[in-house]
C-alpha positions in Angstrom: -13.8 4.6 2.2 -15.5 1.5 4.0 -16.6 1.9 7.2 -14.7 -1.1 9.5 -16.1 -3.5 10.8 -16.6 -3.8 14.5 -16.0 -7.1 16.1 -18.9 -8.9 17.0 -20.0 -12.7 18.1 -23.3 -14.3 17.8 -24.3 -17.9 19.3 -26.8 -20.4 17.1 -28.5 -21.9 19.7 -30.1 -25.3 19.0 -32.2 -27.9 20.7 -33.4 -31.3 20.4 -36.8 -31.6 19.2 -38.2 -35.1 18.4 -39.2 -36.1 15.9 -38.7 -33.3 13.8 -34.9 -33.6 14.7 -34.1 -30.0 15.7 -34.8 -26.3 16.4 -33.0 -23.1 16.7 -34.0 -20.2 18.3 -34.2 -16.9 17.1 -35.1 -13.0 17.9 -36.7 -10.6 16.0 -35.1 -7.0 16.8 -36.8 -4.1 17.3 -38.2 -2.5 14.1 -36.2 0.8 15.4 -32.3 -0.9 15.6 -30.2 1.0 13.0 -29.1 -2.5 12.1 -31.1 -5.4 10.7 -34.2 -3.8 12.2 -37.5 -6.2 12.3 -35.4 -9.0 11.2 -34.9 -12.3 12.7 -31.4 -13.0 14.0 -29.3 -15.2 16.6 -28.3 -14.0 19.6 -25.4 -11.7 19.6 -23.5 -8.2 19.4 -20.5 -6.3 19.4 -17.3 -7.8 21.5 -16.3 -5.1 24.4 -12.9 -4.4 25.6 -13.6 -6.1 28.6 -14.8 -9.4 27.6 -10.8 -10.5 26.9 -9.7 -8.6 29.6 -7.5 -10.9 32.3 -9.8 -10.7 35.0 -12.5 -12.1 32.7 -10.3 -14.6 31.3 -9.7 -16.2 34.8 -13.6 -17.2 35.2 -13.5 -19.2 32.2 -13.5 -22.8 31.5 -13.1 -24.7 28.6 -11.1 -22.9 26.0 -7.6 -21.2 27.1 -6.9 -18.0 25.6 -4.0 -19.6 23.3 -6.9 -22.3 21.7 -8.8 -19.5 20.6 -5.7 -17.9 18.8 -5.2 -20.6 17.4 -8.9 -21.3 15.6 -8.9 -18.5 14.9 -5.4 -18.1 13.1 -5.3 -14.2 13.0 -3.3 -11.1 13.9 -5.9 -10.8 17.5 -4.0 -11.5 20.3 -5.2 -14.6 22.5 -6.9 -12.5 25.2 -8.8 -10.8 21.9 -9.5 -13.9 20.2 -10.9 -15.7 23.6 -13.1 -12.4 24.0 -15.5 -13.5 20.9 -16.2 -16.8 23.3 -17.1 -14.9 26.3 -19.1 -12.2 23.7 -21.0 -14.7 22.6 -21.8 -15.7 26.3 -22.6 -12.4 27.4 -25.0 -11.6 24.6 -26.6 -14.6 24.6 -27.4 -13.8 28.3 -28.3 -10.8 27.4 -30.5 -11.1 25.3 -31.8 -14.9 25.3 -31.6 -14.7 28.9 -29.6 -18.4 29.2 -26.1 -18.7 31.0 -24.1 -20.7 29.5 -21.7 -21.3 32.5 -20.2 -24.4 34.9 -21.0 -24.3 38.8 -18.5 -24.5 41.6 -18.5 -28.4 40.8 -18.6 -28.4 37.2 -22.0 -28.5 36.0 -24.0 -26.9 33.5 -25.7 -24.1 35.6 -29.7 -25.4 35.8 -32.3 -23.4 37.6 -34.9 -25.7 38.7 -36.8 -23.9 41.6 -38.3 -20.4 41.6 -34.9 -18.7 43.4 -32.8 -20.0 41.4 -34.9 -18.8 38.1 -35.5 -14.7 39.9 -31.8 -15.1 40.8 -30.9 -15.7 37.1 -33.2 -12.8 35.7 -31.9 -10.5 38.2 -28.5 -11.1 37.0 -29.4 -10.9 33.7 -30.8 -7.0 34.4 -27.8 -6.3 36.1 -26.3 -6.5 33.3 -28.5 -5.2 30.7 -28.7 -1.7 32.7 -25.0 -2.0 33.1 -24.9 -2.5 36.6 -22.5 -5.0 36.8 -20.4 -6.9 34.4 -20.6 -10.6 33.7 -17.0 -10.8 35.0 -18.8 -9.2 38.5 -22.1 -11.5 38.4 -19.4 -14.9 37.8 -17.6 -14.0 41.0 -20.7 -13.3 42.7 -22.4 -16.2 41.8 -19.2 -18.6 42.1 -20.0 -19.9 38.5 -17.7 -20.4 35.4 -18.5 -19.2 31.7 -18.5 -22.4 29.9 -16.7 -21.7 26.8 -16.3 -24.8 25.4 -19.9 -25.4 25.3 -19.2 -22.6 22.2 -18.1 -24.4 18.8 -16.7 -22.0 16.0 -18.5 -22.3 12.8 -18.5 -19.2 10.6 -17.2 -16.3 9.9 -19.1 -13.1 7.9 -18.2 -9.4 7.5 -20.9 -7.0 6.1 -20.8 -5.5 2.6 -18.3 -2.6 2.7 -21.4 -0.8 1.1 -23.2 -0.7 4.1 -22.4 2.3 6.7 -22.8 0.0 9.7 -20.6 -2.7 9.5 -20.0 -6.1 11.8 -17.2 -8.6 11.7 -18.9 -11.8 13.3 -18.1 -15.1 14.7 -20.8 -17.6 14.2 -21.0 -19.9 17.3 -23.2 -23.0 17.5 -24.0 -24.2 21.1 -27.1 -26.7 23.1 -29.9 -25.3 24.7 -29.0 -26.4 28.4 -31.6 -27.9 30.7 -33.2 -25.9 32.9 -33.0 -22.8 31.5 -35.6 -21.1 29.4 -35.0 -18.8 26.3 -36.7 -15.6 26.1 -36.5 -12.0 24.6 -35.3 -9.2 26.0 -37.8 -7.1 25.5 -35.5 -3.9 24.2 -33.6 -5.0 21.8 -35.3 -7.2 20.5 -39.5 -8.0 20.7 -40.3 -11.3 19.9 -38.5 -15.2 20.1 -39.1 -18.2 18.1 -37.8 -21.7 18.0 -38.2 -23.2 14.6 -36.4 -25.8 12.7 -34.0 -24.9 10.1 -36.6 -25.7 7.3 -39.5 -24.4 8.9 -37.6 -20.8 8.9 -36.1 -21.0 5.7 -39.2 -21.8 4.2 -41.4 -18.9 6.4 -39.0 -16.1 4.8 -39.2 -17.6 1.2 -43.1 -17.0 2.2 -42.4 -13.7 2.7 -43.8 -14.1 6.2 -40.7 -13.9 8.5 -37.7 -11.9 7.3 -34.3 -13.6 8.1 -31.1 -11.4 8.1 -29.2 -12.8 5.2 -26.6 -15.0 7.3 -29.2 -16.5 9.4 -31.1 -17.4 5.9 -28.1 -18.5 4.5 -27.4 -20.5 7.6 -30.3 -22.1 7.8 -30.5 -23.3 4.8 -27.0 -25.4 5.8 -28.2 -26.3 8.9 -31.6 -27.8 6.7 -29.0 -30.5 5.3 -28.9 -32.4 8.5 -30.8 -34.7 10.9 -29.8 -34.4 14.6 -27.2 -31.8 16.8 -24.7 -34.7 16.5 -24.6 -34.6 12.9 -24.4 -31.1 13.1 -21.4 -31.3 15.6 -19.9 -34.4 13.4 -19.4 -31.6 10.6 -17.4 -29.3 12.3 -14.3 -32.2 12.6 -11.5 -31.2 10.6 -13.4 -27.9 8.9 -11.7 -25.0 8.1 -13.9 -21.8 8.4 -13.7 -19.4 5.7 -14.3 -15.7 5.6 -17.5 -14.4 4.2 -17.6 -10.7 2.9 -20.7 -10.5 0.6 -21.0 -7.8 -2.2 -24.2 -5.8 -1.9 -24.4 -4.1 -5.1 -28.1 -2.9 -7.4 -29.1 -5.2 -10.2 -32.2 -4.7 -12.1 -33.4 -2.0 -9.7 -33.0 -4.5 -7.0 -30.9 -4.8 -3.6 -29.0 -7.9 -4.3 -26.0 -9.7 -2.3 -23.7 -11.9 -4.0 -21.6 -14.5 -1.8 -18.1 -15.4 -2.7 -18.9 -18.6 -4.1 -21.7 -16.9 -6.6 -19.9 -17.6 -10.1 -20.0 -13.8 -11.0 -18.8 -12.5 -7.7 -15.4 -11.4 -8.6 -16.4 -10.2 -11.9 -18.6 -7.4 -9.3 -15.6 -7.4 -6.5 -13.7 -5.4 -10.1 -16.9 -2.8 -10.2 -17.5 -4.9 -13.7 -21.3 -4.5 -14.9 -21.9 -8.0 -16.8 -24.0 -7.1 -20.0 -26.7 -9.4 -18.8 -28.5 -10.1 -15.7 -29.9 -13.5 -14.5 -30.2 -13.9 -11.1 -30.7 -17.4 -11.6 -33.1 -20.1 -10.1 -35.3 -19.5 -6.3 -33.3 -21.5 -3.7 -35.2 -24.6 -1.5 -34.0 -26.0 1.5 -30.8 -28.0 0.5 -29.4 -26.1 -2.5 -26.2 -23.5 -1.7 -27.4 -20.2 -2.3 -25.1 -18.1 -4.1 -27.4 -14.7 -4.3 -30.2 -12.7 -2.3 -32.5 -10.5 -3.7 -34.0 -7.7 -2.0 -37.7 -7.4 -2.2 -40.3 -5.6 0.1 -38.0 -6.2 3.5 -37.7 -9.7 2.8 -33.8 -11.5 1.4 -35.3 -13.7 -1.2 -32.4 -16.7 -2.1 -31.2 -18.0 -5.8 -28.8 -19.9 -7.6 -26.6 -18.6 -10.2 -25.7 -22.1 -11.3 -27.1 -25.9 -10.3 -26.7 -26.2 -6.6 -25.6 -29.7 -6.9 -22.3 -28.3 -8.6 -22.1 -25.1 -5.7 -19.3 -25.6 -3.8 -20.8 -24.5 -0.1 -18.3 -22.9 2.8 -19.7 -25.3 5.0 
């Protein structure tokens, strides 16, 4: 029986980077987690309990509980739903070490001088050793978690063949003024900004190993310009589900996405006859396939890319 999932939210952080248009940042976890260990990966984690608790709720701007039900269209109720937003928040604090959150007058928070900046990392070990929760450092700092600086824009559920399993919500959000990313330094041991490109291209290389959604996700995010086109993209799009099949072909770890043309044909426990992975991926073609070589997800077509239909 597959394991289930556990709600989760993660935050694609970008900023503006002229003129190679833009960057996103990224964290390599620690070679030790149990999940995704010595990949690269966005910001995020699991969604507690009490990130959609009421209390929490009430220092938040942006997004009402009710909105998020709605985007999301599922069975969650609102306070559940709202709690991927203020996930997302939290762990990006957590372990990006920036606040995405509104003062008492409704700006973005910046920290400009040296208090403000020993202020912010004190909150943010507070809440890494558990001694206070982001719903105590808001009141204490008379701030606001700025949800609607979070913009929904996908959805993936690990293989059922794995044993430790995440439903996640995708988030992409700007890197605000002022504020500095940065590792953690437990979870997680090294940061990077890079464009989408630049890290698609590094784990083709084999020289920086990309979870599969980042990969995949950076290989849409490749197709554009600028943030604003980026943001244009997300008007009027539906976000599908995506639960990959991680299955063995020729010897090899190999995920097939819902739009690879042989993925339902696998979803039956069907063995085709033949295999052909297809074609290596570049930057601007829809993956449909990742092989699993030597730690590294390596990306291919099953059919021409200018036919895939992508989820984005």
């Amino acid at each position: 029986m597959p394991a289930t999932p556990k709600k989760a939210a993660t935050i694609i952080l970008l900023r503006d980077c002229a003129p190679k248009g833009f960057e996103v940042f990224l964290l390599k976890r620690h070679e030790q987690s149990s999940f995704m260990g010595s990949n690269y990966v966005f910001p995020g984690g699991r969604v507690d309990q009490e990130d959609g608790s009421i209390e929490t709720c009430a220092l938040c701007k942006g997004v009402a509980p009710e909105e998020a039900h709605r985007i999301f269209a599922e069975e969650l109720s609102p306070q559940e739903c709202l709690g991927h937003w203020i996930a997302g928040i939290r762990e990006l604090f957590e372990e990006g070490g920036i606040l995405l959150a509104y003062d008492h007058v409704g700006n973005l928070l910046q920290f400009k001088d040296e208090g403000d900046r020993l202020k912010l990392i004190d909150y943010r070990d507070q809440l890494q050793k558990r001694k206070a929760t982001v719903c105590q450092i808001a009141m204490e700092a008379n701030i606001f978690l700025a949800l609607d600086q979070l913009h929904y824009y996908a959805h993936w559920i690990t293989p059922e063949a794995r044993s430790e399993r995440f439903d996640t919500r995708f988030f992409l959000a700007r890197h605000p003024e002022g504020q500095e990313a940065s590792f953690d330094q437990k979870e997680t041991t090294a940061e990077v900004w890079l464009t989408p490109r630049q890290a698609f291209e590094e784990n083709v290389k084999g020289k920086m190993a990309l979870s599969p959604p980042a990969l995949k996700i950076m290989e849409d995010l490749s197709r554009y310009k600028t943030i604003e086109e980026v943001f244009d993209s997300l008007r009027g799009k539906e976000v599908r589900m995506i639960l990959p099949i991680l299955t063995k072909l020729s010897n090899e770890p190999t995920i097939l996405l819902p739009w690879d043309p042989e993925y339902e044909v696998f979803k039956r426990s069907d063995i085709p006859s033949s295999i052909d992975q297809g074609m290596a991926s570049q930057p601007g073609d829809n993956t449909t396939r990742l092989i699993l070589r030597q730690g590294f997800w390596y990306p291919y077509c099953q059919v021409n890319p200018v036919r895939s239909a992508s989820p984005f």
